[in-house]
mmCIF file of the C-alpha atoms, coordinates in Angstrom:
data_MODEL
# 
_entry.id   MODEL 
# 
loop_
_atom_site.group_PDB 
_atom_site.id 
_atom_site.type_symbol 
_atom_site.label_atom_id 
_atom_site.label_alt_id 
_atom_site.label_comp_id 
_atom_site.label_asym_id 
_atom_site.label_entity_id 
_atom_site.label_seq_id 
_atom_site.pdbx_PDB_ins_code 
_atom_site.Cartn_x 
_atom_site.Cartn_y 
_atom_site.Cartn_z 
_atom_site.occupancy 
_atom_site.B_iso_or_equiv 
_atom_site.pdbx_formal_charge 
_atom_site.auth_seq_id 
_atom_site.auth_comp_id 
_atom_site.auth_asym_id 
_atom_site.auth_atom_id 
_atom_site.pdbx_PDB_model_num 
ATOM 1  C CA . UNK A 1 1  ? 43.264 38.893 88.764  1.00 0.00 ? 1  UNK A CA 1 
ATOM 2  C CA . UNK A 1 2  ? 43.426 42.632 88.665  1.00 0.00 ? 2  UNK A CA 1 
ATOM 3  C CA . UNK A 1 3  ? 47.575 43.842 88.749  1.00 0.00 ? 3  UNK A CA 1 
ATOM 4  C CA . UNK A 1 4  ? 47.697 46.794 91.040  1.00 0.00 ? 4  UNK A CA 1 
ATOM 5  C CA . UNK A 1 5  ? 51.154 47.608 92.222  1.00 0.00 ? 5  UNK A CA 1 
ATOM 6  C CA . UNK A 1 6  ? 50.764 50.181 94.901  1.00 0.00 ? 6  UNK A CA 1 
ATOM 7  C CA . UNK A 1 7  ? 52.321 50.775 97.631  1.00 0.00 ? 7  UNK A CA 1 
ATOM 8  C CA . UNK A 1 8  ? 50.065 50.184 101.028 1.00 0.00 ? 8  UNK A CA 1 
ATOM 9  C CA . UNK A 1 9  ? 50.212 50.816 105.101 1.00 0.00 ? 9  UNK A CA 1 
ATOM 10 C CA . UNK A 1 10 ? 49.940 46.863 106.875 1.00 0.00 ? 10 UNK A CA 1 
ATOM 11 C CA . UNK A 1 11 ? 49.840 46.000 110.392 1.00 0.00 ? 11 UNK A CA 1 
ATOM 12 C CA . UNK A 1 12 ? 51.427 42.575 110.940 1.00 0.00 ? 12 UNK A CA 1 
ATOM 13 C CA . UNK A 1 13 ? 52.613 39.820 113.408 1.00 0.00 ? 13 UNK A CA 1 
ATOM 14 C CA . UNK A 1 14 ? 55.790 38.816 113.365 1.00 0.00 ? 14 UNK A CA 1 
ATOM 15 C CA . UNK A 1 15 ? 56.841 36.221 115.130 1.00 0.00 ? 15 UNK A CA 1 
ATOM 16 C CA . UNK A 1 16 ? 54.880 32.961 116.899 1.00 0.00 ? 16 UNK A CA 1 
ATOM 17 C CA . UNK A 1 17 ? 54.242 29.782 115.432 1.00 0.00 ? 17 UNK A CA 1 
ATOM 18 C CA . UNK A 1 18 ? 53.445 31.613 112.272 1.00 0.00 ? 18 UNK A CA 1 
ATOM 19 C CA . UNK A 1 19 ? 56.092 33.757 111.265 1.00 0.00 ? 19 UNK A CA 1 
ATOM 20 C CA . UNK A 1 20 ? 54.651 36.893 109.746 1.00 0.00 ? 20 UNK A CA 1 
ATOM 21 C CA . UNK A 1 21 ? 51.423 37.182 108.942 1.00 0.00 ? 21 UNK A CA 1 
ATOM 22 C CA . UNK A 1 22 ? 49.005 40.654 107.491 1.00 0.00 ? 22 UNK A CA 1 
ATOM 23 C CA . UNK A 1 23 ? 46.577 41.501 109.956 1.00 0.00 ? 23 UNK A CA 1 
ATOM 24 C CA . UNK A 1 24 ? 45.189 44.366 108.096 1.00 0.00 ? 24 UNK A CA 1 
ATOM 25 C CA . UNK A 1 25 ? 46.154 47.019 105.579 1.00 0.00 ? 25 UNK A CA 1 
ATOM 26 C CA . UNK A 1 26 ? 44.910 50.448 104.040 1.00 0.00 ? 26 UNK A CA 1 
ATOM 27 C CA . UNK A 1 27 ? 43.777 50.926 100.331 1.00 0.00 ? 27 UNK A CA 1 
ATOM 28 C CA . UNK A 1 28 ? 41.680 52.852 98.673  1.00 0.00 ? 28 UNK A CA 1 
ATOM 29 C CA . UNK A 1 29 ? 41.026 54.527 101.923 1.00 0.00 ? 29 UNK A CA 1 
ATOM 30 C CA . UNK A 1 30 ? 39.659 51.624 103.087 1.00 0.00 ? 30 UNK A CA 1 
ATOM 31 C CA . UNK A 1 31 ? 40.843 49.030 106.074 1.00 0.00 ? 31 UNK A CA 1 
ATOM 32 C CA . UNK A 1 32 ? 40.587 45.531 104.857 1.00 0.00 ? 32 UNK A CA 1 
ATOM 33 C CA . UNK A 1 33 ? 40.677 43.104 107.253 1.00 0.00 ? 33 UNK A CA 1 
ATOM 34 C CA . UNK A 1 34 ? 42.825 39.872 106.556 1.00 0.00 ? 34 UNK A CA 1 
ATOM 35 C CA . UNK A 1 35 ? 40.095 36.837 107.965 1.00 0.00 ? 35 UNK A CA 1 
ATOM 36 C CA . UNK A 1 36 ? 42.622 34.213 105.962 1.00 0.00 ? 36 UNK A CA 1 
ATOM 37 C CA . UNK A 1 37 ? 45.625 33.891 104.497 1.00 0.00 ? 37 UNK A CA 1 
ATOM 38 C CA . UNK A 1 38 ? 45.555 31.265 101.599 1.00 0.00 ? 38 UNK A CA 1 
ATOM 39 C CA . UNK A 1 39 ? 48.719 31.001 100.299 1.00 0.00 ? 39 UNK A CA 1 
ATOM 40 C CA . UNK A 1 40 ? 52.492 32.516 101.384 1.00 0.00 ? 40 UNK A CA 1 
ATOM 41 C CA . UNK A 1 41 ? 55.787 32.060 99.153  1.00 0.00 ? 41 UNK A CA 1 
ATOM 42 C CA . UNK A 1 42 ? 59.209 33.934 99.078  1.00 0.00 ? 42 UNK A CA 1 
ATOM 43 C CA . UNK A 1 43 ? 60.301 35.092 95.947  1.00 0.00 ? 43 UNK A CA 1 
ATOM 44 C CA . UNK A 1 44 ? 63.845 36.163 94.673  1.00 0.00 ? 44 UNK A CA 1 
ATOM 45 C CA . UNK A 1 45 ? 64.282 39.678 92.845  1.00 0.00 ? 45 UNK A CA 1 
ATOM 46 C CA . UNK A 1 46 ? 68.156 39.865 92.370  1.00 0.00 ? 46 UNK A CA 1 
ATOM 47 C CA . UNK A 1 47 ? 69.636 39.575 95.703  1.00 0.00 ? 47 UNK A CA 1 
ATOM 48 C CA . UNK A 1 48 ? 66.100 40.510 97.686  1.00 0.00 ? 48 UNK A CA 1 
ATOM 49 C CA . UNK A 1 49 ? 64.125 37.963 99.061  1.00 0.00 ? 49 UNK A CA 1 
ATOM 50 C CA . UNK A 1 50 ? 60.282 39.225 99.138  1.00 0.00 ? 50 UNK A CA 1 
ATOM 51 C CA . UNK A 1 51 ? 57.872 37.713 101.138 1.00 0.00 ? 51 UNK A CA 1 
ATOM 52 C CA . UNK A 1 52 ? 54.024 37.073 99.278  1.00 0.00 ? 52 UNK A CA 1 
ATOM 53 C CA . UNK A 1 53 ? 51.110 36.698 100.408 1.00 0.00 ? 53 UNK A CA 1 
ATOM 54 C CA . UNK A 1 54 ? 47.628 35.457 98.987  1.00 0.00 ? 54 UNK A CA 1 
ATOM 55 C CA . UNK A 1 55 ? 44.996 36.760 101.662 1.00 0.00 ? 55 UNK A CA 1 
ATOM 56 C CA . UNK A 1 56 ? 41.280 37.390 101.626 1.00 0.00 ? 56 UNK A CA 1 
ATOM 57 C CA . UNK A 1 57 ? 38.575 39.869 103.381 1.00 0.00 ? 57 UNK A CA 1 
ATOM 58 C CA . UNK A 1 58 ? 35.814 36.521 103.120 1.00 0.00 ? 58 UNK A CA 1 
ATOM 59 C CA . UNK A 1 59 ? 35.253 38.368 99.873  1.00 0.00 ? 59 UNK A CA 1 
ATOM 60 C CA . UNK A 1 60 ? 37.638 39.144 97.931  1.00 0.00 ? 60 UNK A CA 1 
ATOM 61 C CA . UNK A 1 61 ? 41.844 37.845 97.237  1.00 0.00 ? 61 UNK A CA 1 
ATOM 62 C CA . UNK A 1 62 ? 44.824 40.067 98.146  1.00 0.00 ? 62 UNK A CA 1 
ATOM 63 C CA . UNK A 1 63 ? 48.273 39.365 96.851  1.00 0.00 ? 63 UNK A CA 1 
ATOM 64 C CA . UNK A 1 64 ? 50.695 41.405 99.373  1.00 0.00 ? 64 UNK A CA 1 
ATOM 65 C CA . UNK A 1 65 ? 54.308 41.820 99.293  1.00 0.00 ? 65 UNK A CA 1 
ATOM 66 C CA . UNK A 1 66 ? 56.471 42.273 101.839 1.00 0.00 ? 66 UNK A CA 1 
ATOM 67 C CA . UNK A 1 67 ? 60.501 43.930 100.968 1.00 0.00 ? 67 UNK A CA 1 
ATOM 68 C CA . UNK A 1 68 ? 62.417 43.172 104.425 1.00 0.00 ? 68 UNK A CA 1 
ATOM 69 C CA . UNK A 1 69 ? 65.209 45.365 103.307 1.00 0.00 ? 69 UNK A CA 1 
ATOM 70 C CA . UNK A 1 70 ? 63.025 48.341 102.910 1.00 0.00 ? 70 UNK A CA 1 
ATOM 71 C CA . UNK A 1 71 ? 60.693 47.138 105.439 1.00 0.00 ? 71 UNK A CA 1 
ATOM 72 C CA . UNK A 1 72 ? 57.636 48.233 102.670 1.00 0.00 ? 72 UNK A CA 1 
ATOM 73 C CA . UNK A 1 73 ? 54.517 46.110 101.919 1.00 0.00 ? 73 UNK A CA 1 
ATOM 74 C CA . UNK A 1 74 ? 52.899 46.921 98.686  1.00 0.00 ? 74 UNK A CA 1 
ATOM 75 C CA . UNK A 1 75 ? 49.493 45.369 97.473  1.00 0.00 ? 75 UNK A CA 1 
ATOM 76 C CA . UNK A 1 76 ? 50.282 43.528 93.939  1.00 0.00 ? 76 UNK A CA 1 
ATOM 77 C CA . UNK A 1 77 ? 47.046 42.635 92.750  1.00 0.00 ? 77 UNK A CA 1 
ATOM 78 C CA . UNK A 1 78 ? 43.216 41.488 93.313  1.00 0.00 ? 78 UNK A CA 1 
ATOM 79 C CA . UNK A 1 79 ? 40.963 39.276 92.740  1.00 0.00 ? 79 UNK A CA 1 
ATOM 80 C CA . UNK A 1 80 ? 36.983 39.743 93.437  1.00 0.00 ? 80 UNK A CA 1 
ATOM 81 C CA . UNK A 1 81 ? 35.740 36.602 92.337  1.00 0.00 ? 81 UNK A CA 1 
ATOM 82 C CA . UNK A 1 82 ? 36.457 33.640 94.665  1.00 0.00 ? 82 UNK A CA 1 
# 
């Protein structure tokens, strides 16, 4: 896995049977579509709760992470081989 730590545009659903969920984001100048996502976990920094994400394109694994308090998503790190 690839640590990338930048700071990225998502669309989203919120709400529903399943909570929040990536739809799509912007890196690179690319769109990547989310067709999956694999894994999701909440993780404590201090007194922030973030939300992760594990999510792939069909080719390639996304960890996102989502900062309710700043209402920012950033893109932590990817993986090309799964």
């Amino acid at each position: 896995m690839t640590m990338v730590d930048e700071p990225v545009a998502v669309i989203a659903s919120f709400g529903g049977r399943g909570g929040m969920r990536p739809l799509r984001f912007r890196w690179n100048g690319r769109v990547i579509h989310v067709k999956g996502v694999t894994y999701r976990w909440v993780r404590r920094e201090g007194s922030r709760r973030l939300h992760l994400f594990s999510v792939t394109d069909g080719g390639t694994l996304y960890s996102l992470c989502f900062d309710p308090a700043g209402l920012s998503w950033r893109l932590e790190a990817v993986e090309t081989e799964i």
